[in-house]
ZADO-1210 file (C-alpha; in nm, 4 decimals, padded with zeros to 6 digits):
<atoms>
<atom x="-01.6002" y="00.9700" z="-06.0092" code="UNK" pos="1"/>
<atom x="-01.6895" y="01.2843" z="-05.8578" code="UNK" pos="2"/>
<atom x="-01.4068" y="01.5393" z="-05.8267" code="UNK" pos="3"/>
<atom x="-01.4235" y="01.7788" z="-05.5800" code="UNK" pos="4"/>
<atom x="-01.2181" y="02.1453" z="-05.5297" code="UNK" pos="5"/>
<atom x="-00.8576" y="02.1389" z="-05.3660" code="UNK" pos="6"/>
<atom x="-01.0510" y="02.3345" z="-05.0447" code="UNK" pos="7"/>
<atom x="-01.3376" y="02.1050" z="-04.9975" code="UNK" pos="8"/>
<atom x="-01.0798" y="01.7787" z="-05.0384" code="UNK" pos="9"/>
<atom x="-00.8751" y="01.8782" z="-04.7705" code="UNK" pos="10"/>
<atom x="-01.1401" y="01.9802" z="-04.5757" code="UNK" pos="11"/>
<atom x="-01.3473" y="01.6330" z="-04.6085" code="UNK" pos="12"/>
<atom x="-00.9801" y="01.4990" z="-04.5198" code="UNK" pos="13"/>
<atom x="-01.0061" y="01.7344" z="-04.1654" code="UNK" pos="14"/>
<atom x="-01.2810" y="01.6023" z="-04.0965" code="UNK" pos="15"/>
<atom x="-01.2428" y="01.2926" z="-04.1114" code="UNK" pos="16"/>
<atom x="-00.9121" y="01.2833" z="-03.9115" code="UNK" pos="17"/>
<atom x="-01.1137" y="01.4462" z="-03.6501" code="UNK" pos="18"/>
<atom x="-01.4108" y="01.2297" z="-03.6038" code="UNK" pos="19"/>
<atom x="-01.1467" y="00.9591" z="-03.5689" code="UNK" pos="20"/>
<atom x="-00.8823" y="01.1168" z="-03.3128" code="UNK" pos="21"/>
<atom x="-01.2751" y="01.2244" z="-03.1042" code="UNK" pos="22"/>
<atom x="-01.4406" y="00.8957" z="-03.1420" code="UNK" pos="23"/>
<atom x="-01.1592" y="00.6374" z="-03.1178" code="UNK" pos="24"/>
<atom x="-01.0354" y="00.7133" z="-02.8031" code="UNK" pos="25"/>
<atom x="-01.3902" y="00.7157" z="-02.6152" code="UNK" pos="26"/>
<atom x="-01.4504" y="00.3766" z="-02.7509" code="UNK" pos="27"/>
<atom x="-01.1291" y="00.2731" z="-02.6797" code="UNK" pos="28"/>
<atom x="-01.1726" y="00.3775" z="-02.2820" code="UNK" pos="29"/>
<atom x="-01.5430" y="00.1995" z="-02.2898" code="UNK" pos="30"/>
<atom x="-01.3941" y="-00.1138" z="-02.3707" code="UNK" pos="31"/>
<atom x="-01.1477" y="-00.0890" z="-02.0821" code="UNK" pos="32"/>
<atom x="-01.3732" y="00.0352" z="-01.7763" code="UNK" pos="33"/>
<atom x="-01.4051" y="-00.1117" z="-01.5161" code="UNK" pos="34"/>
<atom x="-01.7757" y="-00.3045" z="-01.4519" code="UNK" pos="35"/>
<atom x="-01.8698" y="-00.0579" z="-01.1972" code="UNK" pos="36"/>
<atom x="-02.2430" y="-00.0532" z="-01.0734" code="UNK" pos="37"/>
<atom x="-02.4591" y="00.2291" z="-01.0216" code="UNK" pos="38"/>
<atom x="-02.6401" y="00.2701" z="-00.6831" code="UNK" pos="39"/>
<atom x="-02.9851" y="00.3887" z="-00.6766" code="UNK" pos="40"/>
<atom x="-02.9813" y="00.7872" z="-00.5745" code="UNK" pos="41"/>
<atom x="-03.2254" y="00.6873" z="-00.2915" code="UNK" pos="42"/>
<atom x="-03.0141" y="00.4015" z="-00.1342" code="UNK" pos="43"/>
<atom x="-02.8289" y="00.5584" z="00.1387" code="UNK" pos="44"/>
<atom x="-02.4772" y="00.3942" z="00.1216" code="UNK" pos="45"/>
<atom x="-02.2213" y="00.4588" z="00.4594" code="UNK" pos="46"/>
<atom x="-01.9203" y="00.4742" z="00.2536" code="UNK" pos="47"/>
<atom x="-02.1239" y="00.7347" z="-00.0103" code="UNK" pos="48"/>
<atom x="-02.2034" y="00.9821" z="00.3385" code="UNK" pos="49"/>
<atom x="-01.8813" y="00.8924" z="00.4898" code="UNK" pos="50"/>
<atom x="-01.6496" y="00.9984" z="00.1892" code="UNK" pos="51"/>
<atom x="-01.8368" y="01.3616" z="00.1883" code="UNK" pos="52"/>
<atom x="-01.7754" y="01.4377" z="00.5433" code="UNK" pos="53"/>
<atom x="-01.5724" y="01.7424" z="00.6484" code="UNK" pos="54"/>
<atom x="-01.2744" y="01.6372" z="00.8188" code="UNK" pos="55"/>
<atom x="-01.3977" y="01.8606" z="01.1577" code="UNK" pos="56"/>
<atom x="-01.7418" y="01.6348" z="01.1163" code="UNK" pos="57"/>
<atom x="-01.5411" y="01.3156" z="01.0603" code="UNK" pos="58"/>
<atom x="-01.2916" y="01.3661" z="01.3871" code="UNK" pos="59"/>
<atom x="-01.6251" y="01.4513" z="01.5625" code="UNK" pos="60"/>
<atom x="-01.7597" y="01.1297" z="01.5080" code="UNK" pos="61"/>
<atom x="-01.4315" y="00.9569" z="01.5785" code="UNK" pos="62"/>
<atom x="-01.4672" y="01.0845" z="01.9086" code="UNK" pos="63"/>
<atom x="-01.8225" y="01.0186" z="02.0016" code="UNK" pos="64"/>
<atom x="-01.6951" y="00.6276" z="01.8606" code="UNK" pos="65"/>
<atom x="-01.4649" y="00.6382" z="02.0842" code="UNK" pos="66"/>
<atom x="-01.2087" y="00.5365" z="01.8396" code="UNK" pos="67"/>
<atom x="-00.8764" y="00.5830" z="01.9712" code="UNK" pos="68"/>
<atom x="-00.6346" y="00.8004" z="01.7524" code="UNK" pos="69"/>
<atom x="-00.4118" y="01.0694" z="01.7057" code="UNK" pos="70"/>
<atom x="-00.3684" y="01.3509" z="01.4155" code="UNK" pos="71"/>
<atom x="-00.0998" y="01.2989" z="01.1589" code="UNK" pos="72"/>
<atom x="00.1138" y="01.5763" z="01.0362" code="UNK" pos="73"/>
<atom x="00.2635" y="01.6441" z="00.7322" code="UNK" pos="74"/>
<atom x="00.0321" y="01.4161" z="00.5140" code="UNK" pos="75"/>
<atom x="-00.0077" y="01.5471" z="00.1528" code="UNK" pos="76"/>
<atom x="-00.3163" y="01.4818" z="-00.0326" code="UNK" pos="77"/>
<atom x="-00.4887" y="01.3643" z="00.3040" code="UNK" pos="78"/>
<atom x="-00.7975" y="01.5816" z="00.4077" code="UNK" pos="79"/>
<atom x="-00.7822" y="01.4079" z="00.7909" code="UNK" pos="80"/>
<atom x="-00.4725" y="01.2476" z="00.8307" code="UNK" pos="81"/>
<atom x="-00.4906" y="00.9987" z="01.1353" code="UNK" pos="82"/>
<atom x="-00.2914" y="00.7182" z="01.3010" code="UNK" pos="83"/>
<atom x="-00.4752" y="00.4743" z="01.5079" code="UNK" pos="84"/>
<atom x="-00.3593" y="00.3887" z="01.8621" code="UNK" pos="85"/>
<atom x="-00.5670" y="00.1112" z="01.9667" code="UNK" pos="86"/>
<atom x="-00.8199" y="-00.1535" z="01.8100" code="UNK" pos="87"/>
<atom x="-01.1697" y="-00.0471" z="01.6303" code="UNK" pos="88"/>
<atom x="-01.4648" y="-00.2118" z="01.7617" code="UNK" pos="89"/>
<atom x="-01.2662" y="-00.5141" z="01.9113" code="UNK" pos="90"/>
<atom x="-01.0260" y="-00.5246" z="01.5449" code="UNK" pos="91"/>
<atom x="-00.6408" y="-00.4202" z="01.5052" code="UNK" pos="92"/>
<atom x="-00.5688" y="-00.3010" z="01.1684" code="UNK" pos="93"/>
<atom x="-00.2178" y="-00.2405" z="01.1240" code="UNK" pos="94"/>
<atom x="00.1232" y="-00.3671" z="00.8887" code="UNK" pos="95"/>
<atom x="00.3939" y="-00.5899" z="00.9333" code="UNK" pos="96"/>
<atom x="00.6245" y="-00.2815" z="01.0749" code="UNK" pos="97"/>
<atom x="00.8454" y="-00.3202" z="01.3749" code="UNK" pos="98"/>
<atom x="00.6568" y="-00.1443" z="01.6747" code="UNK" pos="99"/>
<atom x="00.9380" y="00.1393" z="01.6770" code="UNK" pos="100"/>
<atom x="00.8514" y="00.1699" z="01.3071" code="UNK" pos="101"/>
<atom x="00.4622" y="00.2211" z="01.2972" code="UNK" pos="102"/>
<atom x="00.4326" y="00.5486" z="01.4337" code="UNK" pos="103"/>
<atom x="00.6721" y="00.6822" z="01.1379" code="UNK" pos="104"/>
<atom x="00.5045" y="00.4543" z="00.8318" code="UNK" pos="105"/>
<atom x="00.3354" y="00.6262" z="00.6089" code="UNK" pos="106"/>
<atom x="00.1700" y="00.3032" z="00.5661" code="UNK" pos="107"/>
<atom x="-00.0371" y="00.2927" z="00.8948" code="UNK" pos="108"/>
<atom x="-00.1887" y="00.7027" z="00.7867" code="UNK" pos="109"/>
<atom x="-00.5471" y="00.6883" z="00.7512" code="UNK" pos="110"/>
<atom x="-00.7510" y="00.9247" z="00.6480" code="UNK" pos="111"/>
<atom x="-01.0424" y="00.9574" z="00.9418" code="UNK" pos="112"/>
<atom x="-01.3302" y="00.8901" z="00.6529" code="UNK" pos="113"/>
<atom x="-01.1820" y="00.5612" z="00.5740" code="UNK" pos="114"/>
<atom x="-01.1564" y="00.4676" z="00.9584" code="UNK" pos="115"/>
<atom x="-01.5253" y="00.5090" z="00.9841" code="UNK" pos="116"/>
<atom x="-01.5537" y="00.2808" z="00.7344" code="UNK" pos="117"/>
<atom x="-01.3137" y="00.0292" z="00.8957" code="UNK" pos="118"/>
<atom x="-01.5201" y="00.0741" z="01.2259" code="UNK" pos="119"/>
<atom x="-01.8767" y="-00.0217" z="01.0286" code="UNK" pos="120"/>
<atom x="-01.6452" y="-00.3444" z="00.8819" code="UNK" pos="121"/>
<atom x="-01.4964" y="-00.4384" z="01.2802" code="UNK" pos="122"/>
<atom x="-01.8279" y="-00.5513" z="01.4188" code="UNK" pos="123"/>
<atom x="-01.8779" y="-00.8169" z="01.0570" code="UNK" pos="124"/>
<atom x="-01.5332" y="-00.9122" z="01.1153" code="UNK" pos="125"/>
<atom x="-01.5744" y="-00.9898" z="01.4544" code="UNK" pos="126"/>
<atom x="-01.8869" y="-01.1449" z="01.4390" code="UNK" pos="127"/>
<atom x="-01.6286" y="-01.4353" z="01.2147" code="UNK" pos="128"/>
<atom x="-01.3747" y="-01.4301" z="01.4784" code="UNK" pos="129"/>
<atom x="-01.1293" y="-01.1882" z="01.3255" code="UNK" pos="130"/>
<atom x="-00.9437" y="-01.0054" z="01.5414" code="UNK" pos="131"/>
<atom x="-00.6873" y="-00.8401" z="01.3720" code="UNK" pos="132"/>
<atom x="-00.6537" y="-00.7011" z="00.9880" code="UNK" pos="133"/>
<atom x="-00.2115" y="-00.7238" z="00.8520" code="UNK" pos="134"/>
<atom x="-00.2497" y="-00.4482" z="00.6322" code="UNK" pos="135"/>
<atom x="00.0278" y="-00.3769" z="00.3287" code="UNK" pos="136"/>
<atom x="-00.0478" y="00.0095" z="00.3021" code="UNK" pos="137"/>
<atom x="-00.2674" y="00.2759" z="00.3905" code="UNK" pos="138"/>
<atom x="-00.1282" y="00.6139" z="00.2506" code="UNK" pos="139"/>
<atom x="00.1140" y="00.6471" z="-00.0157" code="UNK" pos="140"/>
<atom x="00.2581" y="00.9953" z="-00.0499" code="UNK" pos="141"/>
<atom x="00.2235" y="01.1939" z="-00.3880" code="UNK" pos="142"/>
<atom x="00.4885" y="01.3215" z="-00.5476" code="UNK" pos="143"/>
<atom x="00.7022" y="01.6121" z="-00.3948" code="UNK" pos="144"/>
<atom x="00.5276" y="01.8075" z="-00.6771" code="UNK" pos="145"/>
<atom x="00.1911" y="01.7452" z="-00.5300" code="UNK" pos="146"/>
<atom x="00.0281" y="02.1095" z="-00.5063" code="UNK" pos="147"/>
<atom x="-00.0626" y="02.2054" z="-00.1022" code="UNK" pos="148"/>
<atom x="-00.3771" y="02.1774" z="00.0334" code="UNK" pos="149"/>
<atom x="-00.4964" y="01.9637" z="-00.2745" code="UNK" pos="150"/>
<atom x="-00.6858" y="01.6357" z="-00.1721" code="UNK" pos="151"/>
<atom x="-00.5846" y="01.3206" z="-00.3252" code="UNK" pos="152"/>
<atom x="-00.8217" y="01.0169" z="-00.3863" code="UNK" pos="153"/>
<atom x="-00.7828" y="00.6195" z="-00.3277" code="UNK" pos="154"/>
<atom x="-00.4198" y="00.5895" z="-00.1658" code="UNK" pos="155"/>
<atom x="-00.2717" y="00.9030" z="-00.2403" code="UNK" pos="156"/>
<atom x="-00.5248" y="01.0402" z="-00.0214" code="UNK" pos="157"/>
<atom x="-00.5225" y="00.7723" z="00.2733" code="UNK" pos="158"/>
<atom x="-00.8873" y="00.6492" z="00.1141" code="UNK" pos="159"/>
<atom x="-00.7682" y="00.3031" z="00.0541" code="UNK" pos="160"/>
<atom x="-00.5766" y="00.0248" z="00.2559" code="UNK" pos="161"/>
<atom x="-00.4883" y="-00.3101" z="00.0919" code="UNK" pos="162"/>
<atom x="-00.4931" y="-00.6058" z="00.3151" code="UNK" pos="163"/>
<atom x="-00.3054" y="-00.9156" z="00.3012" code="UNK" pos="164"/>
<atom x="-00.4089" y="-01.1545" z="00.5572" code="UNK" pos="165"/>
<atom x="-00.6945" y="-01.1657" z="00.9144" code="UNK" pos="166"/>
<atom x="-00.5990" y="-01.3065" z="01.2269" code="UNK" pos="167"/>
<atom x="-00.8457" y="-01.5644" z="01.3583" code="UNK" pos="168"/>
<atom x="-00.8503" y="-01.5607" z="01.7294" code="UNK" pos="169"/>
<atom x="-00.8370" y="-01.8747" z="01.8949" code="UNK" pos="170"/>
<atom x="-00.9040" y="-02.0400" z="02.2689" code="UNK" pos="171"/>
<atom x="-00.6725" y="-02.0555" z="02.5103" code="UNK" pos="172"/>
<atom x="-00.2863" y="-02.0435" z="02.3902" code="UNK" pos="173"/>
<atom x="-00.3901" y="-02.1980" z="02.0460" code="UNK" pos="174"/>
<atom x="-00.1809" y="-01.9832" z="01.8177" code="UNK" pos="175"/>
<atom x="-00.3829" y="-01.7269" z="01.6222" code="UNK" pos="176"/>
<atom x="-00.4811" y="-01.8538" z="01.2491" code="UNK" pos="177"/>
<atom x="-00.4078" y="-01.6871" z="00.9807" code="UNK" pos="178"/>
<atom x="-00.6129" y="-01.6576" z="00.6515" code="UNK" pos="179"/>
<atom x="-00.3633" y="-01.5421" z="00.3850" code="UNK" pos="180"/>
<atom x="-00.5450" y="-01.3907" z="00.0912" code="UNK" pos="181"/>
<atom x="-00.2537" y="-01.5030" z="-00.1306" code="UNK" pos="182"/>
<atom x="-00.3305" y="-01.8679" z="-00.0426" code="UNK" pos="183"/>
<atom x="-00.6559" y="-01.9202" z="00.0986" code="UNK" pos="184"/>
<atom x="-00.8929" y="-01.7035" z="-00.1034" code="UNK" pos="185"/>
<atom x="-00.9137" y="-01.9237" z="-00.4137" code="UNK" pos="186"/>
<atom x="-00.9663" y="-01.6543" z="-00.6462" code="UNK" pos="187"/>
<atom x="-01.0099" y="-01.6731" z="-01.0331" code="UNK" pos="188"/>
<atom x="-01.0283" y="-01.3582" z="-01.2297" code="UNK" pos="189"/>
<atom x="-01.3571" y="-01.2488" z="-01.3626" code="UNK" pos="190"/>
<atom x="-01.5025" y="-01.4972" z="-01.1107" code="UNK" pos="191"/>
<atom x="-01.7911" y="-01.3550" z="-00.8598" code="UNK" pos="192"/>
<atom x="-01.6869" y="-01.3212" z="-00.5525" code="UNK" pos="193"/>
<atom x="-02.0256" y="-01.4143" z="-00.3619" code="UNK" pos="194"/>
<atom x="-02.2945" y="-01.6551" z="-00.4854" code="UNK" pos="195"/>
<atom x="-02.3869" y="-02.0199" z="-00.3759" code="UNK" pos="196"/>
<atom x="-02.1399" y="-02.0998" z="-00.6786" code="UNK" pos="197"/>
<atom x="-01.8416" y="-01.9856" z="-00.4954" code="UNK" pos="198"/>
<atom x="-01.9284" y="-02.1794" z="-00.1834" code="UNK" pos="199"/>
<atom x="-01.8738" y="-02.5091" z="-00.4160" code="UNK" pos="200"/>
<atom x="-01.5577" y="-02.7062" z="-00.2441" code="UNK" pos="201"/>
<atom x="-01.4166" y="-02.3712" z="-00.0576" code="UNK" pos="202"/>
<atom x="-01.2305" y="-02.4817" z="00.2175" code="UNK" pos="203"/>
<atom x="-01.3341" y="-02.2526" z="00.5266" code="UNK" pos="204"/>
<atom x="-01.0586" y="-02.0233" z="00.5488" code="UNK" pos="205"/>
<atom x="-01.1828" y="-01.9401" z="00.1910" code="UNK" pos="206"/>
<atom x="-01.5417" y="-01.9118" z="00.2773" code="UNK" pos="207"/>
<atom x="-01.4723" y="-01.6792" z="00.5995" code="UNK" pos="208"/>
<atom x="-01.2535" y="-01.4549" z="00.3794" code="UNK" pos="209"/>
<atom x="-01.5466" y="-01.4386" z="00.0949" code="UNK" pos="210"/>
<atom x="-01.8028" y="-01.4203" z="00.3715" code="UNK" pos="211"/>
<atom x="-01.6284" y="-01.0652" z="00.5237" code="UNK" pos="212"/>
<atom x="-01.6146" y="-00.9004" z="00.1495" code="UNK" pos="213"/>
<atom x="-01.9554" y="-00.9814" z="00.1117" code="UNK" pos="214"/>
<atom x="-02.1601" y="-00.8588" z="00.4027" code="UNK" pos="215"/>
<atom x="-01.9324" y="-00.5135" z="00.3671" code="UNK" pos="216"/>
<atom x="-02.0532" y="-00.4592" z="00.0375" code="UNK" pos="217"/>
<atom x="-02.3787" y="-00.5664" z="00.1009" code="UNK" pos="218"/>
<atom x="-02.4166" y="-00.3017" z="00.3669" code="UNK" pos="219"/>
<atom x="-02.2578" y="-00.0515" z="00.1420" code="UNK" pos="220"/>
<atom x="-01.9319" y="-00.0139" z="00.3211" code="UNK" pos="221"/>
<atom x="-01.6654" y="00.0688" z="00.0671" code="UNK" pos="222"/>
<atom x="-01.6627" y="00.1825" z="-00.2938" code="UNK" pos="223"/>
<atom x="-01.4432" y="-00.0561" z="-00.4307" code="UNK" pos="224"/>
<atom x="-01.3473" y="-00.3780" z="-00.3208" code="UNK" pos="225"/>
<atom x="-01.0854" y="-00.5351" z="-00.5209" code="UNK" pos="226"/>
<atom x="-00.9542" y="-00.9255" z="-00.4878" code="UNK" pos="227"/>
<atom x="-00.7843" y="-01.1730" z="-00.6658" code="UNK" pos="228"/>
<atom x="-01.0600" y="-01.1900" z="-00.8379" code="UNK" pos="229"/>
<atom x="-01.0098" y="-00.8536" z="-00.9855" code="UNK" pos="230"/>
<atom x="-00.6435" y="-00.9268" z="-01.1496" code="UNK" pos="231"/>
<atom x="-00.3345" y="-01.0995" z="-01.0821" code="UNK" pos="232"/>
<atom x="-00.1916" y="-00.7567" z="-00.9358" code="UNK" pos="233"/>
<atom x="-00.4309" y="-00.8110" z="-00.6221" code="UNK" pos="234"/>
<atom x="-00.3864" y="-01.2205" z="-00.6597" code="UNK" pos="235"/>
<atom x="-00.2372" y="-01.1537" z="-00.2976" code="UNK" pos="236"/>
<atom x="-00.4451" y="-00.8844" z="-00.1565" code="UNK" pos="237"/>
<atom x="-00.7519" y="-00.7343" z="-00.0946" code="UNK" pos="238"/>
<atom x="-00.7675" y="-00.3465" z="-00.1825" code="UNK" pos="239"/>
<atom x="-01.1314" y="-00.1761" z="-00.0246" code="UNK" pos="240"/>
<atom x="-01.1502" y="00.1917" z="-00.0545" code="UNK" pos="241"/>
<atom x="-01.4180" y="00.4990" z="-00.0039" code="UNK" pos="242"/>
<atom x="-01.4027" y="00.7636" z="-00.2509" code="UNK" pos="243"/>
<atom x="-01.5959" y="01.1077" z="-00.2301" code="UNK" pos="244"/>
<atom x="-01.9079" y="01.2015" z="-00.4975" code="UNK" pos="245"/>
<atom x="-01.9432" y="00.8838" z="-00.6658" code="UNK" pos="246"/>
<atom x="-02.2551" y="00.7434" z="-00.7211" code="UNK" pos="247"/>
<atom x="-02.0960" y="00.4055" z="-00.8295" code="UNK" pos="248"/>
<atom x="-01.9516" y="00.0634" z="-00.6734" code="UNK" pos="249"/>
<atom x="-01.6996" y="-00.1789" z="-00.8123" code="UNK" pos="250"/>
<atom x="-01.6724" y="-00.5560" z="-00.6576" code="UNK" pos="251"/>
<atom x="-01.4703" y="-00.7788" z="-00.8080" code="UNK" pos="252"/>
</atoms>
């Protein structure tokens, strides 16, 4: 057995702790991400140019869409703070809130990036009949401690809306359908969403619902788009978000 000097003993100790306390922790987080993608740096993505936009670009285009809206005030961690006022592209997303109610939620504040984003997803959910988009929330405020001017991500910063059911419009006074995410979409975590696998004994309110998801992130829409799929804390939603300098995707 080798003995070694009092200095160098508590010094091999040291070191050792350190490696540990350094090396633990980063394996630790790899284990736990998330199974993001990476996008090729050549593949133009909308939701990749849309998330970079200055908010006097982004309430440019707004206008030259033609999307009606109005500014919202007081909205920390928001970069363009916006409430809608009518459909986009033919779609009404908007909560469960009493009329009087919506132009005071917090949950129905956008930021104007995501609404471009929302705009690209109205003409796919359209072209399957959807009408109208019952969201849950939009914007959730930081705390009062939030430091001004800072901009927030995901839905601190308005970047993010979960949904919780599309309206299916129907002929004549047919009652609108409903396709609850909670109960129609089927989910299994760690499932794919898309695939000819998933189409296996879907009913169609499940298939429509899948369909939507797909064709957004196919065309590059969002940066995440989280289901039931994901885990049982979206078992009855569907969170999609946008989310400036990322170079990544997550669908699940």
């Amino acid at each position: 057995m080798v003995h070694l000097p009092r200095m160098k003993r508590a010094w091999f100790a040291f070191a050792a702790f350190a490696i540990v306390y350094t090396i633990a922790p980063g394996a630790d987080a790899r284990r736990r991400k998330p199974r993001v993608r990476y996008q090729d740096v050549h593949m133009i993505r909308p939701a990749a140019v849309y998330a970079d936009m200055s908010k006097k670009a982004c309430l440019a285009e707004l206008s030259k869409r033609k999307i009606a809206h109005k500014e919202a005030a007081k909205s920390p961690g928001v970069l363009a703070p916006v409430r809608l006022t009518s459909n986009i592209g033919g779609v009404t997303f908007r909560s469960d809130a009493p009329e009087r109610e919506r132009n005071v939620s917090s949950a129905e504040v956008f930021d104007c990036r995501l609404v471009l984003a929302l705009h690209d997803w109205s003409k796919i959910l359209a072209s399957h009949g959807i009408d109208e988009v019952r969201t849950i929330t939009a914007w959730r405020p930081p705390p009062r401690s939030w430091p001004r001017g800072k901009q927030a991500d995901r839905h601190p910063g308005a970047l993010a809306v979960d949904i919780r059911a599309f309206g299916k419009k129907t002929a004549g006074k047919t009652p609108k359908v409903w396709l609850s995410v909670e109960k129609d979409f089927r989910g299994k975590i760690g499932a794919p969403v898309c695939g000819k696998s998933t189409q296996q004994g879907a009913t169609d309110a499940a298939k429509t619902l899948r369909a939507v998801l797909c064709e957004a992130s196919k065309k590059g829409l969002f940066t995440s788009i989280l289901t039931p799929n994901y885990d049982r804390a979206h078992r009855d939603h569907v969170h999609v978000e946008i989310r400036p300098h990322t170079e990544w995707t997550l669908f699940l």
